[in-house]
N, C-alpha and C positions, 0 to 999 in steps of 0.2 A: 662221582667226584668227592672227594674227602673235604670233611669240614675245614674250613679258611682258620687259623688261629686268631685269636685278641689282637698281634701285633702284626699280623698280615692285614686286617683289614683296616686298622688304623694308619696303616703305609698307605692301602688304597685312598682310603678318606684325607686323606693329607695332600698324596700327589691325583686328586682329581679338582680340588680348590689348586692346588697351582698351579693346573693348566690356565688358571685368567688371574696368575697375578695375586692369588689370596693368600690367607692363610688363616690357620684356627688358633686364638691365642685364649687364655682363662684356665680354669679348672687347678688355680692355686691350694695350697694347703693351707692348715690354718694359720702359721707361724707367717704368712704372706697377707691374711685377708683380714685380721684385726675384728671389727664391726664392721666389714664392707663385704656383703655378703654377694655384691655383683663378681667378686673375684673367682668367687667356687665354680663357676656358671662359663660355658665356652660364647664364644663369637668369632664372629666373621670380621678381617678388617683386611682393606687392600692400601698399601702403604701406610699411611699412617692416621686411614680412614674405618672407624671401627662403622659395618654398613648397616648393622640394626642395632638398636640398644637392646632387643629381647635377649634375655639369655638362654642358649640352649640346653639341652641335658650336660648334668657336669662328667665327667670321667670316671667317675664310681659309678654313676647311672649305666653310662655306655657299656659298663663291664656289666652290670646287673642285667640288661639286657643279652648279651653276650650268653650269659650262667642260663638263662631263662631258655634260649635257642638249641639248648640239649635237650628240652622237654617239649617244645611245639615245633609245629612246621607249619606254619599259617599260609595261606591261598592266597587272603586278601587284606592288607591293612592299610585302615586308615587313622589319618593323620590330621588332626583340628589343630591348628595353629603351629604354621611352616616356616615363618622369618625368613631366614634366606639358606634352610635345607641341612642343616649338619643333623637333625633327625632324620628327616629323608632319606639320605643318602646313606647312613650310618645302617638304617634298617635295610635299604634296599641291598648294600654290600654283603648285610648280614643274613639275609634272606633272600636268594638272588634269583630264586625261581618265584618268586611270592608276586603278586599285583600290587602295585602301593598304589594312595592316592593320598596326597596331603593336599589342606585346602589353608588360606588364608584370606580372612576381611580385609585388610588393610593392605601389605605390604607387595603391590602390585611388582614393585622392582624385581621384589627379592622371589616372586616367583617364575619373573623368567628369568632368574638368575637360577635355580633351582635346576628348573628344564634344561638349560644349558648343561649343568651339573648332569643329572638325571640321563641326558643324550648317550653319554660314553659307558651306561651301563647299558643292561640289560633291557629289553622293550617290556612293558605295561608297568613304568614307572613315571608317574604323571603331577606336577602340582598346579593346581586351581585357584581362580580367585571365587571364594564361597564366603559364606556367612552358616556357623550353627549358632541355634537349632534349624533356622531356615531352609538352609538348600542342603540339607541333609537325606533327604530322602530323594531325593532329585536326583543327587551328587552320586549317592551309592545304585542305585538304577540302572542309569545311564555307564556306567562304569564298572562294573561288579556283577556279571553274568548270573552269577546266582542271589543277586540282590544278599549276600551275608557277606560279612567283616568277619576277620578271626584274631586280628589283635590291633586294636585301637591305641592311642596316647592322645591324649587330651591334656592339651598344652598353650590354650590359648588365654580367654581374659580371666585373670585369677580373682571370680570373686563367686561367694557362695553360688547364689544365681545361677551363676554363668555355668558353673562346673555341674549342679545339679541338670540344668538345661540339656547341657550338652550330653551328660551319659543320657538323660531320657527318650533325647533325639535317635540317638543311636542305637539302644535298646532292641527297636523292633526288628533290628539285622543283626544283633548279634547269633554268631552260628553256636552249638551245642557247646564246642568248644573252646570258646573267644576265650581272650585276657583283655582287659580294657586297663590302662594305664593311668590314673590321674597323676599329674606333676605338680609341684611345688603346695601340697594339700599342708604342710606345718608350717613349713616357708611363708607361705602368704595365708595361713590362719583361715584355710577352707574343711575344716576337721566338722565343723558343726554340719555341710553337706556330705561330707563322706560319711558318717554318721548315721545322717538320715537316707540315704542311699544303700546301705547295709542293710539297714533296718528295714527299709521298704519291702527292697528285693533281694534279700537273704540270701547274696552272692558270699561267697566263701574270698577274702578280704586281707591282704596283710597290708598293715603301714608302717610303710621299712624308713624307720629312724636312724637308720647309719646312713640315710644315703643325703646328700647335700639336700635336696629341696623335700625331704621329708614325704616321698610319690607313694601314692598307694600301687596296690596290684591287686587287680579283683579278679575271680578266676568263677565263671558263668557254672560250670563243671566242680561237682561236690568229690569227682575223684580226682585229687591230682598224687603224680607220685609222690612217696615217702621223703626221698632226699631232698625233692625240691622245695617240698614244704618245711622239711628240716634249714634248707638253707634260706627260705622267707621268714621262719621264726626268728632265724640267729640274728637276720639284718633286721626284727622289728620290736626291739626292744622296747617298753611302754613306756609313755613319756614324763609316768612319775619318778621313772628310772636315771630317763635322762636329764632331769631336771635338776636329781641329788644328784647326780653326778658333778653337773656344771657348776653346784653350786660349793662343791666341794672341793672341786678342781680350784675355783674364787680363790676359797679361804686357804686354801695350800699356797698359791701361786701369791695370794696378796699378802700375807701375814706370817711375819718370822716367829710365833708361834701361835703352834695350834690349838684350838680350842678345845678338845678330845670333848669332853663334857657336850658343847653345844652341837658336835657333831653326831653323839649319839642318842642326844634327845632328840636333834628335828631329822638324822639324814638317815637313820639307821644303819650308818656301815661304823664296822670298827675298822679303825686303822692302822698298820702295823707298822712295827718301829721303822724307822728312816735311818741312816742307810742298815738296809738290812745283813744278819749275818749268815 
């Protein structure tokens, strides 16, 4: 069977939430989101009920994962922190022979709202109510024939801790060839764990800065292809980069003239005449 296109499967992932009344709203640009960065970010709402406040992977993620699926074919992935399934399902569409298993502490609703979701696809697509790093080992056992994962996302409580915890949990399944996903690692200021998690275990690492919540991608496997590393370079620009940037975009955007001076002592970019000829 030939690969699903970007815009087939987001048809799927749309009319499988409308089978019960949902729909998927979020994933604004910036000119929409201001300082409110819940807007980059998708949800579930049925009428005029948004059903989790977490927010899921935004719409550039969903494509970045997309780009990624020309280069793995994973058996089994799991899933730490499930809300109410637009990962889930988005993976399981996208990988429809693959085992998924997503797990969540909290949001009992939202996983058998999930399951419901989960039903009209494919069978060994499953969401759990679990706790990492706890029922991790448990989880993947019971579940996962050959006790290995081959591409995780880890997207539950965003705090150093948490994120450190949870790849460690997971670790002792990952197969030869995993990708393990950290989310929202700038977004919510968990850089200081992906850090020490690179360092630890000298996994091969990019932290892709175009993308809304700033997600890593670690790849177990010191061979990955050229292009795809080509195209993990281009979305992870370093964040002293982005930083001049943002702060140069400020001074453009807030001030009817430019400083040229102070922009080449702190940003180092020069900039070129407006409007150009």
């Amino acid at each position: 069977m030939s690969k699903l296109t970007f815009p087939e499967i987001i048809s799927s992932l749309v009319n499988v939430y409308k089978k019960y009344n949902c729909k998927i709203i979020g994933g604004y640009p910036g000119h929409f989101t201001g300082k409110n960065e819940m807007n980059l970010f998708n949800y579930v709402i049925k009428g005029n009920t948004i059903l989790s406040t977490s927010g899921s992977l935004s719409n550039d993620e969903l494509f970045t994962f997309y780009n990624l699926s020309f280069y793995i074919k994973p058996k089994n992935i799991f899933i730490v922190g499930n809300s109410y399934g637009i990962s889930a399902v988005f993976l399981s569409l996208l990988f429809p022979d693959s085992n998924l298993v997503a797990i969540d502490k909290y949001r009992i609703k939202g996983i058998k709202f999930t399951n419901k979701l989960l039903s009209h696809l494919k069978d060994k697509k499953i969401a759990l109510k679990g706790d990492s790093p706890n029922d991790v080992k448990s989880i993947v056992n019971k579940n996962f024939s050959n006790n290995k994962v081959d591409l995780v996302l880890i997207d539950a409580l965003h705090t150093n801790k948490a994120q450190t915890d949870d790849y460690e949990a997971i670790l002792p399944f990952l197969s030869s060839s995993s990708v393990v996903v950290l989310h929202d690692v700038i977004n919510c200021k968990l850089i200081d764990s992906y850090n020490f998690l690179k360092q630890k275990y000298n996994f091969n690492g990019f932290l892709l800065s175009k993308t809304c919540s700033g997600m890593a991608m670690t790849f177990k496997s010191k061979k990955i292809n050229q292009k795809l590393q080509d195209y993990l370079r281009y979305s992870s620009d370093n964040l002293e980069t982005v930083v001049k940037l943002s702060k140069l975009s400020d001074i453009i955007n807030c001030n009817s003239k430019i400083n040229k001076k102070f922009i080449k002592n702190h940003l180092n970019f020069i900039i070129s005449p407006h409007p150009q000829k």
